[in-house]
C-alpha positions in Angstrom: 0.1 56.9 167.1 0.2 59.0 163.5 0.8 57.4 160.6 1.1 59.3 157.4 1.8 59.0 153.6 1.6 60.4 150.2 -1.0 59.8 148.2 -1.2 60.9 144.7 -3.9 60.2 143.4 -7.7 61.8 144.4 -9.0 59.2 146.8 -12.8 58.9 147.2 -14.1 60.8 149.9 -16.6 59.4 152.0 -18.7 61.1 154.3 -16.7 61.0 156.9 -13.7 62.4 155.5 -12.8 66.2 155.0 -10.3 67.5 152.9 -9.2 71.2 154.3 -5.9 72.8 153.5 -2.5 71.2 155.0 -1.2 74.5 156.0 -4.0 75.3 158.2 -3.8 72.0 159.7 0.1 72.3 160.7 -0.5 76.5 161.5 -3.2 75.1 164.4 -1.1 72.6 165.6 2.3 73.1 165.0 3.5 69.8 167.4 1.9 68.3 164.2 4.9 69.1 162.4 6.2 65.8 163.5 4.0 64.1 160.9 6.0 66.1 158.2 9.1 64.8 160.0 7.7 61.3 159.5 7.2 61.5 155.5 10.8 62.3 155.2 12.7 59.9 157.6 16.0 60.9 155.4 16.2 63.7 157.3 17.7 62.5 160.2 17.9 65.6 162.2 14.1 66.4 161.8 13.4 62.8 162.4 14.8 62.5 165.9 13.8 66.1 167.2 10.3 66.5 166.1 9.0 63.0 164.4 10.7 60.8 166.9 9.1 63.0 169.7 6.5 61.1 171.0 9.4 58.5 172.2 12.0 60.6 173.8 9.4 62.2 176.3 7.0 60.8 178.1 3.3 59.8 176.8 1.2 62.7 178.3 4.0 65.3 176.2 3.4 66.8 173.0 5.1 65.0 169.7 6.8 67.6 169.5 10.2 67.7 170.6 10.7 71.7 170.2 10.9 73.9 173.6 9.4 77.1 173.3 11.4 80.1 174.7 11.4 83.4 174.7 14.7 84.6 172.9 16.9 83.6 170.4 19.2 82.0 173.0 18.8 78.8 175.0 21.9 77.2 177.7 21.9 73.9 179.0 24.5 72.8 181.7 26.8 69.5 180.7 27.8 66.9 182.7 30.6 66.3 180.7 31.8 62.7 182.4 35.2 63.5 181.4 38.3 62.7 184.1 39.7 66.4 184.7 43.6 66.2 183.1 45.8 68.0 184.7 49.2 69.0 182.4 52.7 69.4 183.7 54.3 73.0 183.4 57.7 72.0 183.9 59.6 68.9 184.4 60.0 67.5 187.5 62.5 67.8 189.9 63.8 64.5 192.3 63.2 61.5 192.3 61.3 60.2 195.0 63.2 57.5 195.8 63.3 57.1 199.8 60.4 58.9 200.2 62.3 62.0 198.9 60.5 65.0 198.4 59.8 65.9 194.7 59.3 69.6 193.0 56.8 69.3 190.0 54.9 72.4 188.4 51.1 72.1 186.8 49.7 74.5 185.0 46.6 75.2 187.3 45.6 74.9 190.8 43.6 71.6 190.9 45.6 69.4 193.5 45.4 70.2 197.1 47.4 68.8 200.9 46.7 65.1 201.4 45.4 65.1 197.6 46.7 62.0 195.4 47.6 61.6 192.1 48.0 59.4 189.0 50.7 60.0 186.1 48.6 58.7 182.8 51.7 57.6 180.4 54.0 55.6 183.8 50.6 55.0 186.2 53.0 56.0 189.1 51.0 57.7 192.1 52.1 60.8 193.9 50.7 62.5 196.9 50.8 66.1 197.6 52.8 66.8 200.8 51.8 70.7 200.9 50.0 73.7 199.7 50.9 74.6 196.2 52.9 78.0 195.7 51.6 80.6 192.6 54.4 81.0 190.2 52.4 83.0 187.4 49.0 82.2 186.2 49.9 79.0 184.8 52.7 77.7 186.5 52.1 76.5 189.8 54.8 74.4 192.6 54.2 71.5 194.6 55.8 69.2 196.7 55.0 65.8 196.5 56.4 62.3 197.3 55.9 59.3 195.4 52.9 56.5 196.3 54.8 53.3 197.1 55.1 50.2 199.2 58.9 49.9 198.1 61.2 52.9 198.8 63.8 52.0 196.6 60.8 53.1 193.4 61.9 56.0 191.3 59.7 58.8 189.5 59.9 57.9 185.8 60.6 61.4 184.6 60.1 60.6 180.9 56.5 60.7 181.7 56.5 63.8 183.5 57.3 66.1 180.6 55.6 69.6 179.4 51.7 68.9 178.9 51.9 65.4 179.6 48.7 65.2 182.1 48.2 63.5 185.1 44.6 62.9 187.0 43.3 63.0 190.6 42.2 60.0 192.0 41.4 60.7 195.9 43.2 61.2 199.1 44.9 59.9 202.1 44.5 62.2 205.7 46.5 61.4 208.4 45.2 61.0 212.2 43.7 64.3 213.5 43.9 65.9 210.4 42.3 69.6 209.9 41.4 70.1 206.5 39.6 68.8 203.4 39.1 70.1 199.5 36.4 69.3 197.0 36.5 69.8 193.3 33.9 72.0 192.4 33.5 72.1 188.7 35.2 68.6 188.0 32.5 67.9 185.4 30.1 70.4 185.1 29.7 72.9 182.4 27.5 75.6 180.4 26.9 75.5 176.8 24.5 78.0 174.8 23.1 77.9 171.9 20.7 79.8 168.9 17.9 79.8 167.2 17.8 81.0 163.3 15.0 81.6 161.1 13.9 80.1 158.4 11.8 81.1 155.2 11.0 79.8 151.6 8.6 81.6 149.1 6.7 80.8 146.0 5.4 82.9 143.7 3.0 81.6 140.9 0.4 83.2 138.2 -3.2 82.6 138.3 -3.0 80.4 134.9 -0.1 78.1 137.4 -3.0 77.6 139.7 -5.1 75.2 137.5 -2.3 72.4 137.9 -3.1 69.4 139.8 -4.1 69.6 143.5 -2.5 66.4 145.5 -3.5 64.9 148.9 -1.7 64.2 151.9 -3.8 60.9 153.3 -3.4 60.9 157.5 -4.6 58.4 160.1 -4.5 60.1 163.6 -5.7 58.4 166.7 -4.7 56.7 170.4 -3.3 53.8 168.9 -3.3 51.8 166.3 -6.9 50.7 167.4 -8.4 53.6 167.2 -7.7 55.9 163.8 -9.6 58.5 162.2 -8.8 59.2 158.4 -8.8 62.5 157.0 -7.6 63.9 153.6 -5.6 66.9 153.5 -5.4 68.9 150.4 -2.0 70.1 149.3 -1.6 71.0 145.7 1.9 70.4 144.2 3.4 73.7 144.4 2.1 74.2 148.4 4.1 70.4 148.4 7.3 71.9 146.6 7.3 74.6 149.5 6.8 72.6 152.0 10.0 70.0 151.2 12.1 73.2 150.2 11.1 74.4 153.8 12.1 71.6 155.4 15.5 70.7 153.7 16.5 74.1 154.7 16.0 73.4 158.0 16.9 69.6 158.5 20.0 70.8 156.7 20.8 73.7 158.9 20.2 71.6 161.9 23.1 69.4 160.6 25.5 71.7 159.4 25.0 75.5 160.6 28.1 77.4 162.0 26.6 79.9 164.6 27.1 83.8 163.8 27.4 84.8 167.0 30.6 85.0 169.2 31.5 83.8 173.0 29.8 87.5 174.4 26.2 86.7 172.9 27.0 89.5 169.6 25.9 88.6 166.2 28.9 88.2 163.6 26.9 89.0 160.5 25.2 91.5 159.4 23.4 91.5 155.7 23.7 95.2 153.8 21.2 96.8 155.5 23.1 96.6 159.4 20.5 94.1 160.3 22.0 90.9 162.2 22.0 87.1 161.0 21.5 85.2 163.8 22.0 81.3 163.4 23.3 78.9 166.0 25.6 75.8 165.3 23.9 72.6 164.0 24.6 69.0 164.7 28.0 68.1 163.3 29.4 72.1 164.6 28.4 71.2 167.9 30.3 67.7 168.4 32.5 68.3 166.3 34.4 70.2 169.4 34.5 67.4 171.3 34.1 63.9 169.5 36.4 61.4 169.8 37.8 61.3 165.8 39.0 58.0 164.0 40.1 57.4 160.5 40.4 54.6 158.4 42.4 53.9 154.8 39.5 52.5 152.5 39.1 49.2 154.2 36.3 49.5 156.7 36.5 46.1 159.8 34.7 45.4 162.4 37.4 46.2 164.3 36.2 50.0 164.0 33.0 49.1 165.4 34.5 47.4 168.1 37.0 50.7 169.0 33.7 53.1 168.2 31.8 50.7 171.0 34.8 50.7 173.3 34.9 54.4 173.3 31.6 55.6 173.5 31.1 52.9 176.7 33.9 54.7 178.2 31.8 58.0 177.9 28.6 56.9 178.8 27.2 56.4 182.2 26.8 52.7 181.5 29.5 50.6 180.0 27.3 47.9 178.8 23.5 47.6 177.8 23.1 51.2 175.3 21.2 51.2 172.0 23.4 54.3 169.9 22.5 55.5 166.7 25.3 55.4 164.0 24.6 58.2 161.0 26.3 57.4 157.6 26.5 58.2 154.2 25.9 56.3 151.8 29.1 55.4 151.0 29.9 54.0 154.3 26.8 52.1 154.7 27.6 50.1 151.8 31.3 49.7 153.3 29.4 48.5 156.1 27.0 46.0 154.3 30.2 44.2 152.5 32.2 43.9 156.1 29.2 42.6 157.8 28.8 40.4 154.7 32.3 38.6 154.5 32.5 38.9 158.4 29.6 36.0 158.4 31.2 34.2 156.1 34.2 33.8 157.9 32.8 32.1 160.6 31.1 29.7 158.4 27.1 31.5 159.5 24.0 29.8 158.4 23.2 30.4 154.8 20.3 31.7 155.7 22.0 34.8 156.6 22.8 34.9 153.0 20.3 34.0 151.2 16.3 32.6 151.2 14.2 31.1 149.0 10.8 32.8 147.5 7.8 31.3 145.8 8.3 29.5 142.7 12.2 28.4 143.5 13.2 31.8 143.0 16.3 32.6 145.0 17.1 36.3 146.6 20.6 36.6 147.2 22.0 38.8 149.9 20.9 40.5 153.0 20.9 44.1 154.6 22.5 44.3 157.9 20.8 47.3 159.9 22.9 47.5 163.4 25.8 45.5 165.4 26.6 44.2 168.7 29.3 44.1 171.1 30.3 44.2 174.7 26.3 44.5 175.6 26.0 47.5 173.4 23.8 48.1 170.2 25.0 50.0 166.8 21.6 51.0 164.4 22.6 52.4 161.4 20.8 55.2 159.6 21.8 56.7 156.5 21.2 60.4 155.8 21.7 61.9 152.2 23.3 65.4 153.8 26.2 63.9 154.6 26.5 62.2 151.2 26.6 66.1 150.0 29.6 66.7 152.0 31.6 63.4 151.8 30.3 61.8 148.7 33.3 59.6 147.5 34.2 58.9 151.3 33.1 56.9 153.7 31.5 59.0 156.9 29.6 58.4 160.0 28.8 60.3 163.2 27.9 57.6 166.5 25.8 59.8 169.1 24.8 58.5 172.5 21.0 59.4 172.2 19.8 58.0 175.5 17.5 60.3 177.3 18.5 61.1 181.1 17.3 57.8 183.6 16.3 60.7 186.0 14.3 63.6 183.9 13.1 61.5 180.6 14.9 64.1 178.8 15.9 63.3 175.4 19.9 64.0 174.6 19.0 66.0 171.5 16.1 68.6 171.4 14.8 71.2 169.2 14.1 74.4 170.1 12.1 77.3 168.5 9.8 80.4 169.7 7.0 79.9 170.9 4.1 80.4 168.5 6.6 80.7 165.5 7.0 76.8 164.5 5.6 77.2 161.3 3.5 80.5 160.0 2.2 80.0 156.7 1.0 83.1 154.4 -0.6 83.3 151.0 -0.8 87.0 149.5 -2.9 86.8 146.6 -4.1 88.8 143.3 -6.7 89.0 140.7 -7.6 86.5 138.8 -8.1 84.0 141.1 -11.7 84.1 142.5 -14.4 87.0 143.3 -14.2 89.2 145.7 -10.7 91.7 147.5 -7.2 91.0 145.9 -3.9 92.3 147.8 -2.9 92.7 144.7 -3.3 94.2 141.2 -1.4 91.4 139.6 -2.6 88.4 138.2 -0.2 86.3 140.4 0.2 85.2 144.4 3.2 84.6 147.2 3.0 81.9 149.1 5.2 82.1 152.3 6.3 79.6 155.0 8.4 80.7 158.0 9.2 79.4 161.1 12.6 79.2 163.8 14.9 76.1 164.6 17.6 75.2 166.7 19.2 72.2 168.2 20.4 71.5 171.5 22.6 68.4 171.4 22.8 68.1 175.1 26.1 66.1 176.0 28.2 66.1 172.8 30.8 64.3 174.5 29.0 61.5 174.0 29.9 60.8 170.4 32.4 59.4 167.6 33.0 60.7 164.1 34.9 58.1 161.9 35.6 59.1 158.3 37.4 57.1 155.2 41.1 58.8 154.9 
């Protein structure tokens, strides 16, 4: 367990404390970067790849959510959990009453002989009588009669129309039958991803360097049995650097487009011809795929209820998930007044509402931090980059962060080179103390550096609901 905090003013020292620069304690370690993640919990994305580590793998793994690779590029395969749609090309000829053949057309070759099935909008069943025929790359022919126990049934054409979709469900082989298909890449796919780089510099004159020194105060240990205390010196501008460092890349992990296009080539290039690489961030990555809902202004637990319903039908278990629901501020006070009048529509104990302190002093209201339904767990966290993007309007993202029951693995993960987490630098002049100077000015740089990326592994997983 680490537990850290700010401290500012000079604690005493005792003899069994040290006080040694920050920098050098990160550059040694850089897993320990998840104790920078933990002094800024409102940055979500850095929160739940690198500070919420130590609970996504198992024990005897680093804190440190980031996998080291050797490129700029990292793929992951999806099992996507989606039911293949299959859309109609043309509409239907026949009827099917009978047992009558009928003609229909699909815009790929997905059903096969013996193969059955369903029309989404009329539920009716069909059954393919024989090998489809290639029309043109997206049109192909089938014959197929209707799936019935009364003949007199008729195919309900009004369904059946131009990208309307239908969905296989199994099928039915005769006695001594020959043959047998399987669908291959049903729900299986490849996504890739980048790392960019990051970098924040401060430059500062000798006179600058007299300010203030500050102290990072951090208890490390096995548990919270068994913790060591150190002080770690990091004066304010070394502190500045650090939070600037961070926000860029919390903020980049939420929002980055990706420069680089479907064949792996870089997009941008700055003045000189050299390439920006950067790959997409949370909220570019699901926003491809999440299921959307909006709202006009007044929020109800009803949407939680549809968000739940949802996400269930996406996630390997219906019932029984804990899911993470990131808002902005203005939602989570939406939130906190539904939550609010909900209870007092059903007439909830006042103490819900309300409890008494010492002296007959009375603090009125609560905060409501998560919701259930159907089995299944809403915790709301509130993240101030998305109240830079949406800050009059209610806006939330729902992600399905449970780690895979078979390999541990944690459905989001960082990603960076290995070795180049963090690289600190401090190039400085005269002025400053005896001895060399790289420099003949009475000033200094100091430079952090380091690469990011995320990998949200299934972002089919998730909901975005926003205020119309």
């Amino acid at each position: 367990m680490i537990v850290a905090q700010f401290t500012t003013n000079k604690a005493e020292i005792s003899a069994d404390r040290t006080a040694e620069d920050f920098y050098k304690f990160l550059g040694n370690q850089p897993a320990r970067l998840g104790i920078v993640s933990r002094m800024n919990p409102d940055y979500t994305i850095t929160f739940l790849t690198e500070g919420l580590g130590n609970i996504m793998y198992n024990e005897e793994k680093l804190g440190n959510k980031f996998q080291a690779i050797n490129s700029m590029a990292f793929e992951w395969a999806v099992e996507t959990e989606q039911i293949k749609k299959i859309a109609f090309a043309a509409v239907p000829v026949g009827d099917g009453q009978y047992g009558s053949e009928i003609t229909m057309a699909f815009k790929e070759r997905w059903y096969e002989t013996y193969d059955t099935f369903k029309i989404d909008g009329s539920h009716q069943m069909c059954l393919v009588v024989d090998a489809p025929v290639r029309r043109a790359d997206d049109y192909w022919s089938y014959q197929v009669k209707l799936v019935t126990n009364d003949g007199a049934q008729v195919l309900d054409a009004s369904y059946c129309q131009v990208g309307m979709k239908t969905r296989w469900i199994g099928n039915i082989m005769p006695e001594f039958h020959e043959m047998g298909f399987t669908k291959y890449t049903s729900n299986v796919e490849k996504q890739r991803n980048y790392i960019t780089e990051h970098r924040n510099d401060i430059n500062y004159s000798s006179r600058y360097d007299a300010l203030e020194d500050m102290f990072i105060k951090i208890a490390a240990g096995t548990d919270e049995h068994n913790l060591q205390t150190r002080i770690y010196k990091l004066d304010d501008k070394k502190k500045l650097l650090l939070e600037n460092f961070t926000h860029a890349k919390n903020e980049s992990l939420m929002w980055q487009k990706s420069t680089m296009d479907a064949n792996g080539k870089c997009t941008l290039f700055d003045r000189e011809g050299r390439p920006l690489i950067a790959g997409d961030g949370l909220m570019a990555q699901i926003n491809r795929f999440a299921t959307k809902i909006g709202y006009n202004g007044n929020f109800s637990v009803a949407l939680f209820k549809r968000m739940i319903q949802i996400l269930g039908q996406k996630c390997k278990k219906s019932t029984g998930n804990t899911w993470t629901f990131i808002v902005n501020t203005k939602m989570y006070a939406d939130i906190q007044d539904t939550l609010l009048l909900w209870l007092q529509q059903f007439q909830a104990d006042n103490t819900y509402i309300y409890s008494k302190a010492a002296g007959n002093k009375i603090t009125v209201g609560a905060e409501f931090v998560g919701y259930s339904y159907m089995g299944n767990t809403l915790i709301f966290k509130t993240d101030k980059a998305l109240d830079a993007e949406w800050e009059d309007k209610g806006y939330g993202v729902l992600i399905d962060l449970t780690a895979d029951a078979t390999t541990g693995s944690p459905a989001m993960q960082g990603f960076t080179i290995k070795g180049k987490e963090f690289v600190s630098n401090d190039v400085t002049g005269v002025a400053f103390k005896d001895g060399p100077a790289a420099s003949p000015v009475a000033g200094a740089k100091l430079t952090v550096s380091g690469y990011a990326g995320l990998g949200v592994f299934n972002p089919y997983r998730s909901v975005i609901i926003f205020e119309n």
